[in-house]
N, C-alpha and C positions, 0 to 999 in steps of 0.2 A: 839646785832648782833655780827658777829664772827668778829673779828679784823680785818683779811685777805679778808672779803668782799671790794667789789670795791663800792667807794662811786656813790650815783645818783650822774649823768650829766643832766643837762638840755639845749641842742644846736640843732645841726642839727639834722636829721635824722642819719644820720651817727654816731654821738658819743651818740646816744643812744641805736644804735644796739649794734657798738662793743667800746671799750676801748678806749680812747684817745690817752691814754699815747704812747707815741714813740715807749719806749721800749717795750712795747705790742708788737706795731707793728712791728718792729725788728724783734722781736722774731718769730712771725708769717710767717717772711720772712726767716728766716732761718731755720725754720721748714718746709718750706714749697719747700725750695731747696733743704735739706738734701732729706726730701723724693721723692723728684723727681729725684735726683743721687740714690737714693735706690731703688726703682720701673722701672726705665729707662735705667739705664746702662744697655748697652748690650744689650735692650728689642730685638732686633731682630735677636742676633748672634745665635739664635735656632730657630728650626721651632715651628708649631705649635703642640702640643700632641694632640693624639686621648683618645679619643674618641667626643671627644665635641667641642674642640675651633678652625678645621678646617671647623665646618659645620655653623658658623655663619657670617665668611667674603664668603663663598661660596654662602649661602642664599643669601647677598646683591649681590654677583656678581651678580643670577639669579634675583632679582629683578630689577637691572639696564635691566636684556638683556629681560624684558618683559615688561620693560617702566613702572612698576606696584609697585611702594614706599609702598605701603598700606600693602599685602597681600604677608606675606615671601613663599617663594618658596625653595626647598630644593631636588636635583635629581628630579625637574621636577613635584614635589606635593607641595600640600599646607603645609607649617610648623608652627603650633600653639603650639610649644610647650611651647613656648615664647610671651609674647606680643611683643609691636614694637618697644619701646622706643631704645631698647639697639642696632636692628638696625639701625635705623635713627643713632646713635652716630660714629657707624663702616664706615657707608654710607660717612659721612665729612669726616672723616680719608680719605676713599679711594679717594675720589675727591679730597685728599690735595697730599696725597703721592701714589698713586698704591695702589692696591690690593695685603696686603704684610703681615708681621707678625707685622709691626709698626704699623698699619693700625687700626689691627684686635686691639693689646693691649693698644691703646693709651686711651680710653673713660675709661677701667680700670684704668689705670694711673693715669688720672687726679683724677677719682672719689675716689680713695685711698686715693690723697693727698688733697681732698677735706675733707674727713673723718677725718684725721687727724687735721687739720685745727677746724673744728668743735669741736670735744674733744675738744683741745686747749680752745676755746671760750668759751665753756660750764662751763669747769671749772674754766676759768678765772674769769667769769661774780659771781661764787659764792662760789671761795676762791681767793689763793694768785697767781701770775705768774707763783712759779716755781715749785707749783704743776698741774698749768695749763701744763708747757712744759713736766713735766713729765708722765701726764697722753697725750700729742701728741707722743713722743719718744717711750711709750712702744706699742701706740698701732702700730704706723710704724716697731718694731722691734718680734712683734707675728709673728711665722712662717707661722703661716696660712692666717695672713691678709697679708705680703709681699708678700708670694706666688701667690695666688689670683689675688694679684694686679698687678700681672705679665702675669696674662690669660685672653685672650678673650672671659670670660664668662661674663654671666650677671649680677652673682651670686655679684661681688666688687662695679657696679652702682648700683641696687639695695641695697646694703648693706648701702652704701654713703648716698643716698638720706633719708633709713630709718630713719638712725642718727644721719639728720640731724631735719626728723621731728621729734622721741624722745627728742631730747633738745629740740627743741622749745617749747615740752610739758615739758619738765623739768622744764624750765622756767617759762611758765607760771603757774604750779602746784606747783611748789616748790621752787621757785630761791628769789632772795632777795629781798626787798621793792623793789625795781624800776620795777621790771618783773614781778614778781609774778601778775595773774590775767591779764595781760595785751594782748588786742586783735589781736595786732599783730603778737603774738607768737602764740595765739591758728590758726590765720588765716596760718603761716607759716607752722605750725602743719600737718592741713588737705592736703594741697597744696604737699608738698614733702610728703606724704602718698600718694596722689594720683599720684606724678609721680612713685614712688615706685612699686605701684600694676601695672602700666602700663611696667615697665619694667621686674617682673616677677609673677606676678598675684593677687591669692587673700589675699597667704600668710602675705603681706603689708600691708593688712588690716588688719589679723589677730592677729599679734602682737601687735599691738598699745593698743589694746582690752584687750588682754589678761593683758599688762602692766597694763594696770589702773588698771581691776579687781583684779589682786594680791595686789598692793599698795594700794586699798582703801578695801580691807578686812583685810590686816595687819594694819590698821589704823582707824578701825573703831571702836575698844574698847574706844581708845580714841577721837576721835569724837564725839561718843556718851555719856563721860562721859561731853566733853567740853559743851556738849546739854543737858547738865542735863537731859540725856534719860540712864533710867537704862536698864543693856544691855539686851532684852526682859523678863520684869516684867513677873513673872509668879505667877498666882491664886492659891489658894488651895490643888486644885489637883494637882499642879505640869507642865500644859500647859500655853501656853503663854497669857498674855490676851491679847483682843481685841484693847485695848489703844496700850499697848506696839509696837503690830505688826505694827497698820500704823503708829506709828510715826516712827518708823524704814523704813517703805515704802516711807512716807513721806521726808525722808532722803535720799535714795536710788534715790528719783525723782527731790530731787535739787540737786544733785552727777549729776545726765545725765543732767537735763538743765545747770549745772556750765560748760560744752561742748562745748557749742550751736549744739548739733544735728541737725538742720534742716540748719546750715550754715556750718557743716562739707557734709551734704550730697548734696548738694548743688555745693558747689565745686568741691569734688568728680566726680558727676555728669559732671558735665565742663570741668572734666578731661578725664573721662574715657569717658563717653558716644559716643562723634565724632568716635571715632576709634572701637569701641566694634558694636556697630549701623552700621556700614558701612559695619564690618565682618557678620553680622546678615541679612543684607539686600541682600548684595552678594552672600553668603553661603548659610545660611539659616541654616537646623537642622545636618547639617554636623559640623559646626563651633561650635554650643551650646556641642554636643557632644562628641566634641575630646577635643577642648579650655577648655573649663570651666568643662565637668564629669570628661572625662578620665584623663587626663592632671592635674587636681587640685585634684578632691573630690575622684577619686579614690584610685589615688596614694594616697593621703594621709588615706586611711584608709585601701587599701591592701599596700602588698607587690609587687612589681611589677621589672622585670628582675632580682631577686635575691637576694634585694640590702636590704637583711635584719640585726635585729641586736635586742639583748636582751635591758632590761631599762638600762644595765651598758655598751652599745655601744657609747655613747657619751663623757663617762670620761675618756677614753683611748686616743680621738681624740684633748680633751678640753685638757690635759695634754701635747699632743703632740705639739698642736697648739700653745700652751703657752710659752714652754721652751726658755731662763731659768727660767721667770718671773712664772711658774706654780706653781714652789713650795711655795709662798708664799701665794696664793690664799684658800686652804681649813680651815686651820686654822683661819686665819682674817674673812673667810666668818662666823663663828660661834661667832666670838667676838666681828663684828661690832656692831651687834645691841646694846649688854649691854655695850658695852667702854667707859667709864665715856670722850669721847669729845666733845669739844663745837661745833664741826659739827651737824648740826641742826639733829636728831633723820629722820622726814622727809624727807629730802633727803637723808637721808642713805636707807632710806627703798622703795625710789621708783629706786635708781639703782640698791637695791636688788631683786627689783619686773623685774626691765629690765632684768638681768639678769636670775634669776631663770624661766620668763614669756616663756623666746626664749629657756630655757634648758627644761621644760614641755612640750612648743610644739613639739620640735621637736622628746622629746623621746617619744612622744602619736605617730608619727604619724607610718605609716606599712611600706614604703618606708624610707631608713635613708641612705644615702650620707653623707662622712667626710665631704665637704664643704657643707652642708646644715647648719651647727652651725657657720657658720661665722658671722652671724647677731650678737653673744653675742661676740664675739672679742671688741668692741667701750665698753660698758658694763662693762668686764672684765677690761679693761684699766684703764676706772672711777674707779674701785675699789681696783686696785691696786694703783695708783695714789693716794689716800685716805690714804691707807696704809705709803707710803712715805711722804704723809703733818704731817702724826700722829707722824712716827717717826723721821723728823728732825724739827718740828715746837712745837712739843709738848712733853710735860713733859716724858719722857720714864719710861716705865711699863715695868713690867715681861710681860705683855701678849707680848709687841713690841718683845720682845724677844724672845720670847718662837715661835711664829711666823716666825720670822727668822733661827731659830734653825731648824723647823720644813721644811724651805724652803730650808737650804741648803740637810737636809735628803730626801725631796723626789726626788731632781733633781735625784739621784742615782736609781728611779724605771726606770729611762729611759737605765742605764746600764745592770737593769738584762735583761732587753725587749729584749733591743740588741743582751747582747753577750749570753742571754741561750735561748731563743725565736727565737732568729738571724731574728730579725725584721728590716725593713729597717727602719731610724728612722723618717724619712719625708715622704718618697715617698707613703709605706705603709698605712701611716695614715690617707694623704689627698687625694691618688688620687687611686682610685680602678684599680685591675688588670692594677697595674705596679707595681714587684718586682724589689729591686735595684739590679742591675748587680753587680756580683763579681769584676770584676773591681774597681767600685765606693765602696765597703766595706770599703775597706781598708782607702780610702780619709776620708768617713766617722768617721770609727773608731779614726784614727788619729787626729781629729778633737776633738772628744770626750776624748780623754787624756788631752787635751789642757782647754776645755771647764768646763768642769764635776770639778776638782780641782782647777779652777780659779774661779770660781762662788759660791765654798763652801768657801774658803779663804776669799771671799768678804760678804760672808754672817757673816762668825765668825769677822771679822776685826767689820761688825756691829753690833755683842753683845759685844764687848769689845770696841770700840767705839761709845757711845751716840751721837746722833743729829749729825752725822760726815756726812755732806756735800761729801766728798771725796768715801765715800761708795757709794754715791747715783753714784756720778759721775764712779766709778769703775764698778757698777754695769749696766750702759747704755753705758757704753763703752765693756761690752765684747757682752750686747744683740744688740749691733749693730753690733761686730764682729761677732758674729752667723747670723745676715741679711746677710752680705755682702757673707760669706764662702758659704750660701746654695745659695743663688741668683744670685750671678755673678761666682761662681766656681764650684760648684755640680751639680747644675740643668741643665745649658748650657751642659757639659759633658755627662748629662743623656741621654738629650736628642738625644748626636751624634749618638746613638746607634739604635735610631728609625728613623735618616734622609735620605729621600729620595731629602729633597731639594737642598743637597750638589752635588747628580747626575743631577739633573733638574739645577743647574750653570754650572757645566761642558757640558753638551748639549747647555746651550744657547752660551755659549763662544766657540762652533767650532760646530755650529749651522749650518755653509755654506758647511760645510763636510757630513749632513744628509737629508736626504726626512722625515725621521718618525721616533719618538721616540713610542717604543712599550715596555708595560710593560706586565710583564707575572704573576697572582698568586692572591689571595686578593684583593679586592677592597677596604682599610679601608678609612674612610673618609679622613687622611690627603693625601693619594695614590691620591683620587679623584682630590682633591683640588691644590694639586700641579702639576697633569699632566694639569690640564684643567685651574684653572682658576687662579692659582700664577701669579703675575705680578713683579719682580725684579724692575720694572723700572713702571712707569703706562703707560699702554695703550701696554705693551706687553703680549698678548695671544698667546697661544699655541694650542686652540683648533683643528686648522686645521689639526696637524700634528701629533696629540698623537693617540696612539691605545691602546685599551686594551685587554689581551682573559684572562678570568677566568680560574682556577685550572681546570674545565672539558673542557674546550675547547684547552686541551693539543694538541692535533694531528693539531687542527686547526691554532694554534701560529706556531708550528714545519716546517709545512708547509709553511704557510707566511715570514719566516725569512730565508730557510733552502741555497737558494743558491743566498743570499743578502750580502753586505757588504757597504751599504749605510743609514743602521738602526742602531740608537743607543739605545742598547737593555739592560732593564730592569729586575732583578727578586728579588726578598728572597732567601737569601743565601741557606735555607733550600731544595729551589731547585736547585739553579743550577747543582749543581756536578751533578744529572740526568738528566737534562738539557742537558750539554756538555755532558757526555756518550752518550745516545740518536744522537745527530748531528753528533758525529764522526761516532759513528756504521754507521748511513746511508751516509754517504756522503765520508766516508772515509779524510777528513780533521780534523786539529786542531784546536779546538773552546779554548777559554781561558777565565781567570774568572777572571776579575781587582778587588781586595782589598785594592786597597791604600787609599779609606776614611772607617773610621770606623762605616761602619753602617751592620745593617742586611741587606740592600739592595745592590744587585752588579749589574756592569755590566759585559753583557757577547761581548766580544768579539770575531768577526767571522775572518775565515783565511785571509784575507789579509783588516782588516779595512780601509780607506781609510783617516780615520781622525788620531787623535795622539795619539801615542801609550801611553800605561800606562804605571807610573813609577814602579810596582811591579804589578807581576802574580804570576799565581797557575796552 
């Protein structure tokens, strides 16, 4: 057994799930603070982004106001795009703090730092501690799991729950005497799968599936030799004989009863059924056929709103998601398998199978979203973490190095991306239709001067320095300098640029100087969400008093506003300036167009407002 494994305990409950030892537990605690200062700072000094994360605290607002927890609601329709789980999460939020951005990201939050946590354990349970913290660090320091962990999607709970039911299949499939086989881990298994598919469908199921299958087909040659079953005897002719084939079937059917299928389905059942049953009973073949065809089986085998991509669509994403930790990752994935380490063969090949399992599905499917590959972020961690035990724990090889060598040269694919592609290096990658504003370039760029040549420095410091402790640490000190730079300083920025809920404070705070807040132009979901149902404080609504008129109902707005000065008036920059042409031609007065927060959205100001003037015009 590997040295670095944690001896059986035999006590409570508790110290046979997790580690006794203090400094575990320590450790656990301060990973579990850092990432909650990494995920949470600031969580609310930006709004929410469109397209997706102002329509799931709005859903719950509309399920509170139809008295109806069950069945999400969204502009007044049913919304299945989603199961329920991930509302119900948003729901406590709002009953704790308002209906707010803290609200919407905290279930994120937590289930980030709950994911992290997990790793942690995982690899505690079957090496050393401080490739356990290693493999917690890097996955809190992926761009694309901090980011996430940052939005009001589903896409971060779902993720959590998955990995947390993959270890406890790790566990009980491959973890060490004490785990290994053991029924609690498979009972844990089925359980966090099935909260999983409940918070975004079938795809939670999907995966688990696909894992085994790839890990027990990589491992079957040797299975079958440990069975003294030659790998299907073949007759004369050249086909398989009759013997060979079923004891190979025979194989195949203690593989699915070593499961227990009928007590995964079972629970599953327990899980899903109450809530799936009641849409069914409610609904009826409305629910079967938005929920479950369109919504799942479709998208996943068309393409659907555009959101297409070749099979090399995901390593653009998986590179980007990674940085700096990416460059390490292609080369090790080709040398784990043969690496002469005492890390058990089997467990390298069922993190191989987690991860190559989550990069198959998702490149099979017709629909591809950057954050659809975030399930392989926990995965990737494991296997870089692997990488870091190999090379400060174990004997150093050219391959560690060459490895390394090979992780300081691709970090640089992300330079030509940049500066001859002139890609944005985050925004692009993970979140569709948002280009980074010229503005934000330059922070970026500058960022990348800093980054790009401190992270190749630490890479060479580790070919010229063996087993050097001081590397590891060099190197999670600048991947957390890159969390902190994109998460508390770029993103928050990016955002200013889309905010309308910087005008939606300024109206509530001289809120006694208005009758009606009227917005003029697009209706995007976060527009929606913050004239109507944003809460600053809980239990403040706005709906009584907001108006909206769409781009064709121009004449209609012009009219309602034209010889008012008791409205505080909304639009897109893109309109105003015809906007105010427009009022002064008819009215013969000075209309004026307040810029002083930096967003695309303004207000327009009429000749003689009654509230307080703004500190710069146009």
């Amino acid at each position: 057994m590997d040295t670095f494994m944690p001896k059986p305990s035999h006590g409570s409950l508790r110290s046979r799930i997790i580690p006794v030892d203090s400094y575990d537990l320590l450790l656990m605690l301060l990973l579990a603070a850092g990432s909650l200062i990494l995920f949470m700072w600031g969580l609310s000094s930006y709004e929410l982004h469109d397209p997706w994360e102002p329509k799931y605290p709005q859903t719950v607002a509309q399920m509170i106001e139809r008295d109806d927890l069950l069945t999400p609601y969204y502009v007044d329709e049913n919304r299945w795009t989603k199961p329920i789980l991930h509302y119900w999460t948003i729901y406590i939020g709002v009953q704790l703090v308002g209906n707010n951005e803290l609200a919407a990201r905290l279930p994120s939050v937590f289930a980030a730092t709950w994911g992290v946590l997990v790793v942690f354990h995982l690899l505690r349970r079957i090496s050393n501690r401080w490739t356990a913290l290693m493999g917690g660090v890097i996955l809190a320091t992926l761009p694309q799991y901090f980011l996430m962990a940052r939005q009001a999607t589903p896409d971060m709970l779902m993720v959590s729950l998955l990995t947390t039911s993959l270890a406890a299949l790790a566990l009980y499939t491959v973890g060490g005497d004490e785990d290994r086989g053991r029924r609690r881990w498979l009972v844990l298994f089925y359980i966090f799968m099935g909260l999983a598919a409940l918070t975004k469908g079938p795809l939670a199921l999907a995966i688990p599936v696909g894992v085994l299958t790839l890990f027990h087909l990589s491992t079957l040659h040797s299975t079958l030799l440990q069975r003294e079953i030659a790998p299907l005897p073949r007759s004369i002719l050249g086909t398989p004989t009759l013997d060979g084939v079923r004891r190979v079937v025979l194989l195949i059917i203690e593989i699915i009863r070593h499961y227990r299928p009928l007590l995964g389905l079972l629970i599953l059942f327990s899980i899903l059924a109450p809530w799936i049953t009641t849409m069914l009973l409610k609904h009826g073949h409305e629910y079967y056929e938005y929920a479950i065809n369109y919504e799942n089986l479709l998208r996943f085998k068309q393409v659907f709103r555009d959101h297409h991509g070749t099979s090399l669509y995901y390593l653009r994403t998986l590179f980007y998601g990674m940085l700096p930790w990416s460059g390490l990752l292609p080369l090790f994935l080709l040398l784990i398998v043969r690496d002469p380490s005492p890390f058990p063969l089997k467990q390298r090949l069922f993190f191989l199978a987690w991860f190559g399992a989550i990069f198959l599905i998702m490149t099979s499917a017709g629909t591809k979203l950057q954050h659809y590959l975030l399930p392989i972020m926990p995965a990737a961690a494991i296997l870089l973490a692997l990488f870091w035990r190999h090379y400060l724990w174990e004997k150093t090889s050219p391959r560690t190095l060459l490895v390394m060598l090979t992780g300081m040269l691709f970090l640089w694919w992300g330079v030509r991306d940049y500066l001859i592609e002139d890609l944005g290096l985050v925004f692009d990658s993970f979140r569709p239709n948002h280009r980074t504003p010229v503005h934000m370039k330059a922070q970026v760029h500058d960022f990348l001067e800093i980054l790009l040549p401190a992270w190749s420095l630490v890479m060479a410091l580790g070919i010229l320095l063996a087993r050097s402790r001081l590397v590891a640490v060099l190197a999670v000190c600048i991947a957390v300098a890159n969390a902190h730079v994109f998460s508390h300083r770029i993103l928050p920025h990016h955002a200013l640029r889309y905010s309308i809920r910087s005008h939606i404070l300024q109206f509530e705070q001289d809120r006694e100087h208005y009758t009606e807040l009227v917005y003029f132009g697009t209706l995007r979901p976060s527009t929606r969400y913050y004239l109507r149902y944003y809460e600053p404080q809980p239990g403040r609504h706005r709906i009584d008093i907001s108006r909206y008129f769409g781009k064709k109902e121009k004449e209609s707005f012009l009219n309602h506003i034209r010889d008012r000065n008791d409205l505080f008036v909304l639009t897109r920059n893109s309109h105003a300036s015809e906007i105010v042409e427009t009022l002064q031609r008819q009215t013969g007065q000075t209309w004026k167009i307040d810029v002083k927060l930096p967003s695309i959205h303004v207000r327009l100001i009429p000749p003689s407002d009654t509230g307080q003037e703004p500190h710069e015009q146009r």
